[in-house]
C-alpha positions as CSV (number, residue, x, y, z in Angstrom):
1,X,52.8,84.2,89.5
2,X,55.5,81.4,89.5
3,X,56.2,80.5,92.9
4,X,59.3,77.4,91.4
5,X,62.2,79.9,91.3
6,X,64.2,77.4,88.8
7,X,60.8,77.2,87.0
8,X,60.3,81.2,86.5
9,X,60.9,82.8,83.1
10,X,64.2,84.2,82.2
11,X,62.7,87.6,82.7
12,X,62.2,87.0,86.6
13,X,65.4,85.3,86.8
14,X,67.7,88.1,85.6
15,X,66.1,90.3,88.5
16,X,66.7,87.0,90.9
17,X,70.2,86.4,89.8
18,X,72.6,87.3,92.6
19,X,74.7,90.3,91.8
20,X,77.3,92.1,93.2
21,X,79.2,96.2,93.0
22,X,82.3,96.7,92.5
23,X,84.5,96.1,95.4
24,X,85.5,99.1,97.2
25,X,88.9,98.9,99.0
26,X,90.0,100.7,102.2
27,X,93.3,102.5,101.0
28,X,95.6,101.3,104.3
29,X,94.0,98.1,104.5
30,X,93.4,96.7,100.8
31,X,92.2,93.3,102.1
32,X,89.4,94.9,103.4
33,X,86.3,95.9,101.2
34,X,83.0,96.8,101.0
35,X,80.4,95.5,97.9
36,X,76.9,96.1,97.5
37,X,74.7,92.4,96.8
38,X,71.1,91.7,96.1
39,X,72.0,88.1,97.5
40,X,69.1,87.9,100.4
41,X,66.3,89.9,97.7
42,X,67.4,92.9,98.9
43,X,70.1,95.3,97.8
44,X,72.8,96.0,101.3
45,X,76.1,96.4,102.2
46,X,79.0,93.4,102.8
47,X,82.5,93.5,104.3
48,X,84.7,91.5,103.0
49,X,87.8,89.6,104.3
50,X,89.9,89.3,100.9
51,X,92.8,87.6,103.1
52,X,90.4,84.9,105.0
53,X,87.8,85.1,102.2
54,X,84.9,86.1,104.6
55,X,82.1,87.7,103.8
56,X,79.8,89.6,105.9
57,X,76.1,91.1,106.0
58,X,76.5,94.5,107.1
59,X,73.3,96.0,107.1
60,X,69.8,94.6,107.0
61,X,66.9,96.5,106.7
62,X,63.2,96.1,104.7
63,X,64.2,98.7,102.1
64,X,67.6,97.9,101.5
65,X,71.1,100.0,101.8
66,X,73.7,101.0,99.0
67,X,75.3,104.0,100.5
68,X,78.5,102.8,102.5
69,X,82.0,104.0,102.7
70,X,85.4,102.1,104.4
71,X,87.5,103.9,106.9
72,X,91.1,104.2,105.4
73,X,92.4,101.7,108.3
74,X,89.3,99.3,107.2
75,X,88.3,98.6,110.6
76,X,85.1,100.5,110.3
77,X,82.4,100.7,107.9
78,X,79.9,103.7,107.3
79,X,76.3,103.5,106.3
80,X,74.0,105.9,105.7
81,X,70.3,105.1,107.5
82,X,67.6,106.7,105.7
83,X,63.7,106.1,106.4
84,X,62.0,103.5,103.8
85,X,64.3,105.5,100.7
86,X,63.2,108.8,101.8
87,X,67.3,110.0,101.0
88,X,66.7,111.8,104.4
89,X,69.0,110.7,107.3
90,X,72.2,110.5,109.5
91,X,75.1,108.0,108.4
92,X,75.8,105.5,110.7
93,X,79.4,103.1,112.2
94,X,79.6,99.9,112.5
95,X,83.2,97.6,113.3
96,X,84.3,95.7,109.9
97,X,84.3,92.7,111.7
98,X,80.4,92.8,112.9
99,X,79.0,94.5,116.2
100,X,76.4,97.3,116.9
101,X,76.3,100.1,114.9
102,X,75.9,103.2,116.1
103,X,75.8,107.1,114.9
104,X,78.6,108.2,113.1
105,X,78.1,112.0,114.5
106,X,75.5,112.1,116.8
107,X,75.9,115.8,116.5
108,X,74.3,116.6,113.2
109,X,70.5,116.2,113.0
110,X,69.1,114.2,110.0
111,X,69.4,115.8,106.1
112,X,70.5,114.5,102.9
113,X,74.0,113.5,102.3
114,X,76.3,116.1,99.9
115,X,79.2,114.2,100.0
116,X,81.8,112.7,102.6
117,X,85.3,112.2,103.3
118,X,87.1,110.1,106.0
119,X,90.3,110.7,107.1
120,X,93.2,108.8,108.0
121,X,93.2,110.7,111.8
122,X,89.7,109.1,112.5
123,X,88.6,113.0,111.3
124,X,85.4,112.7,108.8
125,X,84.3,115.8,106.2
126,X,80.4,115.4,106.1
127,X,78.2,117.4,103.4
128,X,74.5,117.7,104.4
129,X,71.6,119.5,102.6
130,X,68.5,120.5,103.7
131,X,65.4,123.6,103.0
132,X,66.2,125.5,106.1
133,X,69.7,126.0,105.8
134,X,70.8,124.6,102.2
135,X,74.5,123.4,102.2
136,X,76.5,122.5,105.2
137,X,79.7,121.2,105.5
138,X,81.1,119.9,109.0
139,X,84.9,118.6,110.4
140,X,84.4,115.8,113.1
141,X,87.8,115.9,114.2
142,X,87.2,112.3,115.8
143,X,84.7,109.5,116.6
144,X,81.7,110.9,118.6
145,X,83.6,114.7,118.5
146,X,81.4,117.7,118.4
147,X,80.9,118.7,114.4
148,X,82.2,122.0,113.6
149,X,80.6,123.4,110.8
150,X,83.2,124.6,107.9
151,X,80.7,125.9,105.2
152,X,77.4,127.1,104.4
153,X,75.5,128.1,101.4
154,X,72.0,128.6,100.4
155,X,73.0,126.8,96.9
156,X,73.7,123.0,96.4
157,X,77.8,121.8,96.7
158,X,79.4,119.4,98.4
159,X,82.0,117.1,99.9
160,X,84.5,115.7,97.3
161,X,87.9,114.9,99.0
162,X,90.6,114.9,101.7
163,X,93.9,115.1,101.3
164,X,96.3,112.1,102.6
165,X,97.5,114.4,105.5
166,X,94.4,115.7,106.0
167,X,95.3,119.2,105.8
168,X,93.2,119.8,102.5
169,X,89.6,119.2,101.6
170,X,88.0,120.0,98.2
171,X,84.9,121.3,97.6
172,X,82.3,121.4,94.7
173,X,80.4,124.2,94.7
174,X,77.1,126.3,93.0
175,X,77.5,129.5,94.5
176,X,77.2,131.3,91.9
177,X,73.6,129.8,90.7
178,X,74.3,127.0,88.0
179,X,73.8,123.9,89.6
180,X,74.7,121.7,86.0
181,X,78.5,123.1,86.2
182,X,80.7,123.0,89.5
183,X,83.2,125.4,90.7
184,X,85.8,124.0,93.4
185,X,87.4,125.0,96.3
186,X,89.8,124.2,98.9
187,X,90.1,124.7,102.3
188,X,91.9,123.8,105.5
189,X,90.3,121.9,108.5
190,X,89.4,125.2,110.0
191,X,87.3,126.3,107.1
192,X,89.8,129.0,105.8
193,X,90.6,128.7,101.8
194,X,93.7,127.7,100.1
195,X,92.6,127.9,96.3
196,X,89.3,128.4,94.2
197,X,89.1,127.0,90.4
198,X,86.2,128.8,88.6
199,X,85.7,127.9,85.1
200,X,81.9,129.6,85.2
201,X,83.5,132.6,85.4
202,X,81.0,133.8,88.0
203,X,78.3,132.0,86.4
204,X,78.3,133.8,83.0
205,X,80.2,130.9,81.3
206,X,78.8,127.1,80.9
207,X,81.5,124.7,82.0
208,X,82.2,122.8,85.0
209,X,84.7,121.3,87.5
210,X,84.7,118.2,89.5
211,X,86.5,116.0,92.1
212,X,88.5,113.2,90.9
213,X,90.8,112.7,94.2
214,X,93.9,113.8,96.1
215,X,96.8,112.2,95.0
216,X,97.1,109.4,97.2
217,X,100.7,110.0,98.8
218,X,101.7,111.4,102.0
219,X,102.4,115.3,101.6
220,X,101.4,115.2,98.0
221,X,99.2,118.2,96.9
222,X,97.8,117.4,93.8
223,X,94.5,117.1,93.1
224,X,92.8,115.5,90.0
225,X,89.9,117.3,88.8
226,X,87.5,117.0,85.9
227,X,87.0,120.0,83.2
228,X,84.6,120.7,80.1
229,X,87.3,123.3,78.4
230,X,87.3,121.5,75.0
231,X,84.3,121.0,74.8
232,X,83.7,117.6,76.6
233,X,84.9,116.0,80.5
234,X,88.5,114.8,80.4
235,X,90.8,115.3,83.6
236,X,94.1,117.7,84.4
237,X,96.2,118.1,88.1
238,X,95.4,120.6,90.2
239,X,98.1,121.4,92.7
240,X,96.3,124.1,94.8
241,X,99.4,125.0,97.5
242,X,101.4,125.4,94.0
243,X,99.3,127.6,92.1
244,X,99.9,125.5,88.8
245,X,97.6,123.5,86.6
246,X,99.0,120.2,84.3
247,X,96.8,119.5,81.3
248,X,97.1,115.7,80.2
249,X,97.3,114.6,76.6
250,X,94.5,112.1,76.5
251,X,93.1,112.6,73.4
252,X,90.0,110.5,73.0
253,X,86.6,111.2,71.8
254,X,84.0,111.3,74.2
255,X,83.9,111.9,77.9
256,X,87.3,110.6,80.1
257,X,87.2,110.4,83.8
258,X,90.2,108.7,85.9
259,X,91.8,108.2,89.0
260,X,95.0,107.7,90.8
261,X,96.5,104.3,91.0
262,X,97.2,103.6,95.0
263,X,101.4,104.7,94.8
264,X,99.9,108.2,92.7
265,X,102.3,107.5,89.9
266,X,100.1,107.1,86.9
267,X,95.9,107.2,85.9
268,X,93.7,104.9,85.3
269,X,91.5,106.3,82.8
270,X,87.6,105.4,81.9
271,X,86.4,106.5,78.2
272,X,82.7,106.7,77.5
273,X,82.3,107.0,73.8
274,X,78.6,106.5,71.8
275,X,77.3,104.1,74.6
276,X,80.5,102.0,74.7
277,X,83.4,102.1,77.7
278,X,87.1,101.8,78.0
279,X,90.1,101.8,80.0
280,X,93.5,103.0,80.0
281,X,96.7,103.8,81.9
282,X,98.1,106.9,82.0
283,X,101.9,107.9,83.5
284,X,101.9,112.0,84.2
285,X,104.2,113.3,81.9
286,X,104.3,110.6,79.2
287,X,102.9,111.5,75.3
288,X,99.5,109.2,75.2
289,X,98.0,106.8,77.9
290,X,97.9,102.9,77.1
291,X,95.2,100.8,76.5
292,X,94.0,98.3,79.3
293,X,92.2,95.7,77.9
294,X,88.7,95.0,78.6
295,X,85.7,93.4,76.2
296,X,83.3,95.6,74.4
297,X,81.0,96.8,76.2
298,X,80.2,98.8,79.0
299,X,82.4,99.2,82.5
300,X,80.5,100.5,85.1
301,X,83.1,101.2,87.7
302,X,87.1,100.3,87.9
303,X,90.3,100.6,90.4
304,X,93.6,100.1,90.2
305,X,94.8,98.0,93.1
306,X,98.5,98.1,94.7
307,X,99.6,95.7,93.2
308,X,98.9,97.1,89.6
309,X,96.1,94.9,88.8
310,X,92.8,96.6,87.6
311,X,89.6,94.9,88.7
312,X,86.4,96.6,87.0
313,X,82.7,95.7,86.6
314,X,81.9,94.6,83.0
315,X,78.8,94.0,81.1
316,X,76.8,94.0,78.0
317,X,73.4,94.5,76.7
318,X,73.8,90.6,76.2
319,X,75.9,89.4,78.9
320,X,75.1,90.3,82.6
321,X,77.5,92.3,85.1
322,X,80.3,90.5,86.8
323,X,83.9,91.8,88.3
324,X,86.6,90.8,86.8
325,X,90.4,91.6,86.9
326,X,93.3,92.4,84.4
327,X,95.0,89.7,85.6
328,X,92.1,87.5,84.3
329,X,90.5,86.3,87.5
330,X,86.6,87.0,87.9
331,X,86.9,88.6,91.5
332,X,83.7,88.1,93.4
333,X,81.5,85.7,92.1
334,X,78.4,85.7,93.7
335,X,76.9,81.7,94.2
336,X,73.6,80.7,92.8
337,X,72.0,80.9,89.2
338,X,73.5,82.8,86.9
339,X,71.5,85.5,84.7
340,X,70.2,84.5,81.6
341,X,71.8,86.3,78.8
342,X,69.6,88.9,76.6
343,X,69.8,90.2,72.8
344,X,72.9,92.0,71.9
345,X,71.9,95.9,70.9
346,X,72.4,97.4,67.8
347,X,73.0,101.3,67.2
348,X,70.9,103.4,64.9
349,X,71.9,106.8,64.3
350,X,69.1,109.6,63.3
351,X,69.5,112.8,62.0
352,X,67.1,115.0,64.6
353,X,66.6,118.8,65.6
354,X,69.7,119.4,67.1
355,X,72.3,116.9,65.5
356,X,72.7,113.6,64.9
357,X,70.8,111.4,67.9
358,X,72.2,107.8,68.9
359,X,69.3,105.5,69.8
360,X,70.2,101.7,70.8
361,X,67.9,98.9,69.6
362,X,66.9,95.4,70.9
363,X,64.8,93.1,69.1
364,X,63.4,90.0,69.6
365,X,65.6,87.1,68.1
366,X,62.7,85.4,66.6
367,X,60.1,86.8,64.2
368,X,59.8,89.8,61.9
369,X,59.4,93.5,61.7
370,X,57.2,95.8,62.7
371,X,57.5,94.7,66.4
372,X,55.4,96.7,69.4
373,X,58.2,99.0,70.7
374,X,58.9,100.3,73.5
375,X,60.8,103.4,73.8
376,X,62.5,102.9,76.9
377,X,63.6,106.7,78.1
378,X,66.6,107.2,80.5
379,X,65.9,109.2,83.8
380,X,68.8,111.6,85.0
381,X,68.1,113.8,82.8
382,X,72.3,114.0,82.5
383,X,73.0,110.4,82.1
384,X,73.2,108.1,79.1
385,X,71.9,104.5,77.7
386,X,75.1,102.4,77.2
387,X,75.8,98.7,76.0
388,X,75.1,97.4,79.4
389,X,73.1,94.4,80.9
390,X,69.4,95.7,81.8
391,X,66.9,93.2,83.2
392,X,63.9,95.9,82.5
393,X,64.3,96.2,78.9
394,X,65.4,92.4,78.7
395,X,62.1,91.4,79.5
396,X,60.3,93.7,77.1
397,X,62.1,91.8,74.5
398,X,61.3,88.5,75.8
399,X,57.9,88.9,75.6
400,X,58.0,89.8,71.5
401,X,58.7,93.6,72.1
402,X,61.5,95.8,70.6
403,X,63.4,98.2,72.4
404,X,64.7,101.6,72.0
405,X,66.6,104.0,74.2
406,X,67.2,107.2,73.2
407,X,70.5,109.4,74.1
408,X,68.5,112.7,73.6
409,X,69.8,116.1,73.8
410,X,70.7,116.5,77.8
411,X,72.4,113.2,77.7
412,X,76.0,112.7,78.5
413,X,78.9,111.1,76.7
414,X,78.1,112.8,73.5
415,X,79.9,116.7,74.2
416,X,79.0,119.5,76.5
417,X,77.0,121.2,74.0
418,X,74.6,118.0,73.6
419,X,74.5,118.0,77.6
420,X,73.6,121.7,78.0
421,X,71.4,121.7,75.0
422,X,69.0,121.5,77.5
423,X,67.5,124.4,79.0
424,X,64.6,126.5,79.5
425,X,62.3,124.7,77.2
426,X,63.0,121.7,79.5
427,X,61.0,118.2,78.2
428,X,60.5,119.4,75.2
429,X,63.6,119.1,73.6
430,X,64.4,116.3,74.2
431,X,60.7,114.9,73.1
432,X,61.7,116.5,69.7
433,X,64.6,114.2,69.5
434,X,62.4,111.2,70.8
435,X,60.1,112.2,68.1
436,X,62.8,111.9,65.2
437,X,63.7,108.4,66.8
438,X,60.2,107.0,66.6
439,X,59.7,108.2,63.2
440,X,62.9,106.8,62.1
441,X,61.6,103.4,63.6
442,X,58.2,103.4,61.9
443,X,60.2,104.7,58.2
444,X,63.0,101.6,58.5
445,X,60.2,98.7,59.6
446,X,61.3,98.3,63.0
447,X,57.9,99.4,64.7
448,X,54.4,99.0,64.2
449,X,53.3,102.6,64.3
450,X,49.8,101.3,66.3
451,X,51.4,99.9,69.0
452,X,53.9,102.5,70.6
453,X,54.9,102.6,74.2
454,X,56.6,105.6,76.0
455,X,58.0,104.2,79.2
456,X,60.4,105.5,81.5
457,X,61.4,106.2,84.8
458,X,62.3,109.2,87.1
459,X,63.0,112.1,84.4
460,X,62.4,108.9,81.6
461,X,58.5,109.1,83.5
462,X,58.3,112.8,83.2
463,X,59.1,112.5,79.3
464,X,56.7,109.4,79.7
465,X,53.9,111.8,80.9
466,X,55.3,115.2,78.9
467,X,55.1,113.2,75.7
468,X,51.5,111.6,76.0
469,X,50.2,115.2,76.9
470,X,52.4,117.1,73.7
471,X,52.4,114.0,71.4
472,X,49.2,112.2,71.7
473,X,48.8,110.9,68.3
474,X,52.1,109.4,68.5
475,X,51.7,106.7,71.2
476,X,49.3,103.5,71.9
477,X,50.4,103.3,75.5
478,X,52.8,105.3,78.3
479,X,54.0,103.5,81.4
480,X,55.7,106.1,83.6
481,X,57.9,105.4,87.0
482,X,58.6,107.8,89.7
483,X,57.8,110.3,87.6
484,X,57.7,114.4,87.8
485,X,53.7,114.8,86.6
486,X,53.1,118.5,88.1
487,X,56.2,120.4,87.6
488,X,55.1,123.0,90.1
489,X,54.3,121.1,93.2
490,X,57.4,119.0,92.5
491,X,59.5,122.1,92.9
492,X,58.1,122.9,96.0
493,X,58.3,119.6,97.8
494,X,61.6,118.0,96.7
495,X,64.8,118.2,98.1
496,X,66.9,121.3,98.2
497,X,69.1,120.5,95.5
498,X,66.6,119.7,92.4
499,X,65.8,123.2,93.5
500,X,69.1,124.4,92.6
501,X,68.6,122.0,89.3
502,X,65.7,123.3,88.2
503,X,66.3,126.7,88.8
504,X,69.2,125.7,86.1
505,X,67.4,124.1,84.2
506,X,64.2,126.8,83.7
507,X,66.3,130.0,84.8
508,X,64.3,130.8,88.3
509,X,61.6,129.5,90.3
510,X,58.4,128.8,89.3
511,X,57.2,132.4,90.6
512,X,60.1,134.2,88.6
513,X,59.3,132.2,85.0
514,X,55.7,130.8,85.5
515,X,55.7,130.3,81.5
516,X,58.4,128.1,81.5
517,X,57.8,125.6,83.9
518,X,53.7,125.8,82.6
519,X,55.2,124.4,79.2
520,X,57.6,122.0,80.4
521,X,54.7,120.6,83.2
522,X,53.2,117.0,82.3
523,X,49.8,118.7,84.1
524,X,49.5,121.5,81.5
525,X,48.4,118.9,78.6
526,X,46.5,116.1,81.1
527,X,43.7,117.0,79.4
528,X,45.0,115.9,76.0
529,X,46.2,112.3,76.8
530,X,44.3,109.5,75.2
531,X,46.7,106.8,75.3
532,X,46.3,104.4,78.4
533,X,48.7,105.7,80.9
534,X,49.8,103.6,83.8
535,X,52.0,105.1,86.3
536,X,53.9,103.8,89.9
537,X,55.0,105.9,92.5
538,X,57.1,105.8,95.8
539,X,55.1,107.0,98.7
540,X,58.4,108.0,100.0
541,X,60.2,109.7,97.4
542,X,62.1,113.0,97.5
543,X,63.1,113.5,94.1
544,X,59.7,113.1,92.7
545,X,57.1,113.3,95.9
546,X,53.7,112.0,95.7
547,X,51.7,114.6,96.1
548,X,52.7,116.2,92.5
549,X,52.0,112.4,91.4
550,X,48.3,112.9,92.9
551,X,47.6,116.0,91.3
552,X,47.8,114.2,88.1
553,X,46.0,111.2,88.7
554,X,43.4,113.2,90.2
555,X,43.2,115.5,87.0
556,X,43.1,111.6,84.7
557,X,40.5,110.3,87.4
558,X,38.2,113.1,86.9
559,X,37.6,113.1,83.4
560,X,37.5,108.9,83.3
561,X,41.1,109.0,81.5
562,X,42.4,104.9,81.4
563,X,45.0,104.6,83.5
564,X,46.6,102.7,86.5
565,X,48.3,104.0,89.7
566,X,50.4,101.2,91.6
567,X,51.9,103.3,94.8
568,X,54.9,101.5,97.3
569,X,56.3,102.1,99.7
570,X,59.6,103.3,99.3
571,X,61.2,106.2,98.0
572,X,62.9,106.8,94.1
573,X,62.4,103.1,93.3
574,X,62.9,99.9,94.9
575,X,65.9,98.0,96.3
576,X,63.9,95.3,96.9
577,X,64.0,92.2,94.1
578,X,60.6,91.0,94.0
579,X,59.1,94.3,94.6
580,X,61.2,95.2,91.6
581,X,59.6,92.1,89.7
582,X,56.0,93.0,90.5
583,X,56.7,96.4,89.3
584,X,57.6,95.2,85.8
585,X,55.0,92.2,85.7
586,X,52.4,94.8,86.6
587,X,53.7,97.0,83.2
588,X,54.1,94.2,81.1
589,X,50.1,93.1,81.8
590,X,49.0,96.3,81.6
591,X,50.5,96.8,78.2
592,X,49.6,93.3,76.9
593,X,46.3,93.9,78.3
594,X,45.6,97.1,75.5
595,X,47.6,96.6,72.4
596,X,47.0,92.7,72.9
597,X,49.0,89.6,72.9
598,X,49.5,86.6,75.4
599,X,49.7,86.3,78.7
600,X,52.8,87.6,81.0
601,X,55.3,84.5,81.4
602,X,55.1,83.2,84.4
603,X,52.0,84.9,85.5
């Protein structure tokens, strides 16, 4: 292991490179923001004093924090304090300027967080989730107030925004069983209702709402809300005291998000289209928005400040992350060594089971085809690969590897129908679509057909584990990450709202469909793995607990299957740098260790 940082290989340095989020600003105090950092080796929370330029260390603890939100005022920053990443806790208050934190409403008992809104009134909106009593919503009408709860529902929703008054909060909801598409609601402080917007029609119809934001103006009742009515996510206003509904006419391919500048008078609109993002500006009631510049790429986050500026968070699968501005300004440059830059990607588009799959490649810049691939599988399972800077799949291709992600049916940015493609015969879909990927990479040259990988974490480890079981001719070597590896016992034992998920996602409980989740189980085809299988797991974890992971092991253990079990403790992954770092030097030699070639750098 190199112990020299300056003398480490660019793989390690990526992970080391100090890194920053995109700055959040409090609304009535724009100075003020709130940025997540890796800076000390572990991911937590900073204030920072635009005006003076300070910057401050909000939280410190051994597994790291990321989930913080600014009081509109800015004078008071809230955390949310979990146990070692167990996603299981009570958020917590601390003065933007430094002092002691204490508990933001010492009134509700520990769960996980389903959304929160703070009010301008010192009020706060707080979502929890837990077994016992599924959804609750609660009004803390002001610091250290008495919660009064405001909803309740055995099904997963929660929090998404407060009006500028306060008067109005909005709600997504699954009440009526399909936990992939949201219906919304909104109510007043005392928990009556004002408006519902169902596009599920009761659940019999696939398409879903979300929460955008309340326009931000005193007394203005508009909200901007997500819909999938053609086909795909764009955004229209809501006004629900009005009754009326204003489609906009943003006619772009792919999925559209936005949000309101800071004076509500126009958009700002982020495209995702076939792994690649964009921005643009859009005045209510003009013909087309306009284009706000911004490299190729992907942008991982943006806002539109009050002075008209946009500042968003930029990278590429080349170029690392960093924040820049419209104006041209890079706005929070964090100091020390900068990330080494990676391979650009290239697209490759295959046609598969269900339609045409997108699959982005990285190669090593020197030598020829066939390289040892990797098929590096994205976990959500709604979420996509983009064009963006990834330290994991960087060092795959340092060390003479190529690299393929897969945007399989189930991923987003490619239509509804390709997202809700997937269900009931969960895993194995989108396996087929892997499947027609890695034969398309053997058939052009790209990879050498003996030395496969299947790697992935979260639901990219449960395809890790799915595929070595179904496919087990197909791969030389799987390497799967917080994985789900008994589908049964993980239903049982994480949080409430995978529940509702996989309920979507299988059509009922593992009592009510047995048959389903039996075929979609990594457990069911143990038995048939031959590849070497090497697999890490958070002791900690709530989305994919450790005792499923065991069950597995045990079943490879006990008939003398290869394989490697590194567990940590944490929860769904690490925040933690060098704990990151081990993680992937611990892959990389077990992979170079079977299909041969040298050493790990660095090691």
């Amino acid at each position: 292991m190199t112990t020299d940082p300056a003398a480490a290989p660019d793989w390690e340095k990526r992970f080391r490179a100090p890194r920053v989020s995109l700055p959040d600003w409090a609304e009535d105090a724009p100075d003020r923001s709130l940025f997540v950092s890796n800076a000390t080796g572990t991911y937590e929370l900073y204030a920072w004093d635009r005006a003076s330029g300070r910057q401050r260390q909000v939280t410190d603890r051994p597994n790291g924090t990321t989930d913080g939100v600014l009081t509109p005022d800015g004078e008071t920053v809230w955390w949310f304090s979990d146990t070692d990443g167990d996603e299981f806790g009570v958020w917590m208050r601390q003065p933007f300027g430094g002092g002691e934190d204490e508990p933001a409403a010492p009134g509700l008992a520990p769960s996980y967080p389903a959304g929160l809104a703070i009010g301008r009134d010192g009020s706060a909106v707080i979502g929890r989730s837990t077994d016992e009593d599924g959804t609750t919503v609660h009004l803390v009408r002001a610091p250290g107030a008495e919660p009064v709860e405001i909803y309740r529902h055995r099904e997963s929703a929660g929090v998404g925004d407060l009006s500028h008054d306060g008067t109005l909060i909005a709600l997504e909801h699954t009440e009526h069983g399909d936990a992939m598409h949201s219906a919304l609601r909104v109510v007043r402080p005392d928990g009556s209702t004002v408006a519902e917007l169902d596009d599920t029609e009761g659940g019999t119809k696939e398409l879903g709402l979300s929460v955008l934001g309340f326009a931000p103006v005193a007394g203005d009742t508009r909200l901007l809300v997500g819909h999938q009515r053609r086909g795909r996510w764009e955004p229209m206003i809501w006004d629900p005291v009005a009754g009326t509904e204003t489609p906009l006419p943003i006619d772009l391919p792919g999925d559209v998000g936005a949000e309101w500048y800071p004076d509500g008078s126009a958009l700002l609109v982020e495209h995702e289209f076939e792994a690649r993002s964009e921005l643009w500006r859009y005045e209510p009631g003009a013909a087309a928005p306009v284009r706000v510049e911004t490299p190729a790429g992907t942008v991982s986050g943006a806002t539109a400040r009050p002075d008209g500026t946009v500042e968003y968070l930029w990278s590429s699968a080349a170029q690392p992350p960093v924040v820049r501005s419209t104006s041209g300004a890079v706005v929070l440059d964090p100091p020390g060594a900068k990330a080494p830059p990676s391979v650009a990607v290239e697209d490759a588009w295959v046609e598969g089971p269900g339609g045409r799959i997108h699959a982005l490649v990285q190669k090593p810049a020197t030598g020829e085809g066939p390289f040892p691939t990797v098929f590096e599988i994205h976990g959500g399972p709604t979420w996509h690969d983009s064009d963006a800077f990834a330290s994991g799949p960087a060092a795959w291709v340092d060390h003479g590897f190529a690299v393929v992600r897969v945007n399989y049916r189930g991923s987003t940015g490619y239509g509804r129908a390709w997202t809700d493609a997937l269900k009931h015969r969960v895993g194995l879909i989108e396996l087929e679509d892997i499947a027609a990927v890695r034969e398309w990479s053997v058939a052009s040259g790209l990879a050498d057909p003996e030395r496969l990988v299947l790697a992935g974490g979260s639901w990219g480890g449960y395809l890790t584990l799915l595929g070595l079981g179904t496919q087990p001719d197909a791969w030389a070597l799987g390497l799967a990450a917080v994985p789900v590896a008994d589908y049964v016992t993980a239903y049982h034992d994480e949080m409430e709202a995978l529940k509702a998920m996989d309920r979507t996602l299988l059509g009922g409980t593992p009592e009510e469909v047995p048959e389903r989740f039996t075929a979609s189980s990594p457990l069911t085809y143990v038995d048939a793995v031959r590849a070497p299988v090497y697999i890490s797991a958070g002791v900690n974890d709530p989305r994919c607990p450790i005792r499923q992971v065991e069950n597995y092991v045990d079943r490879l253990a006990a008939r003398g299957a290869v394989h490697e079990v590194y567990r940590y403790d944490a929860g769904h992954g690490s925040l933690v740098v060098e704990e990151r770092i081990k993680q992937v030097r611990l892959e990389l030699e077990f992979a170079l260790k079977h299909l041969g070639g040298g050493p790990v750098q660095g090691a």
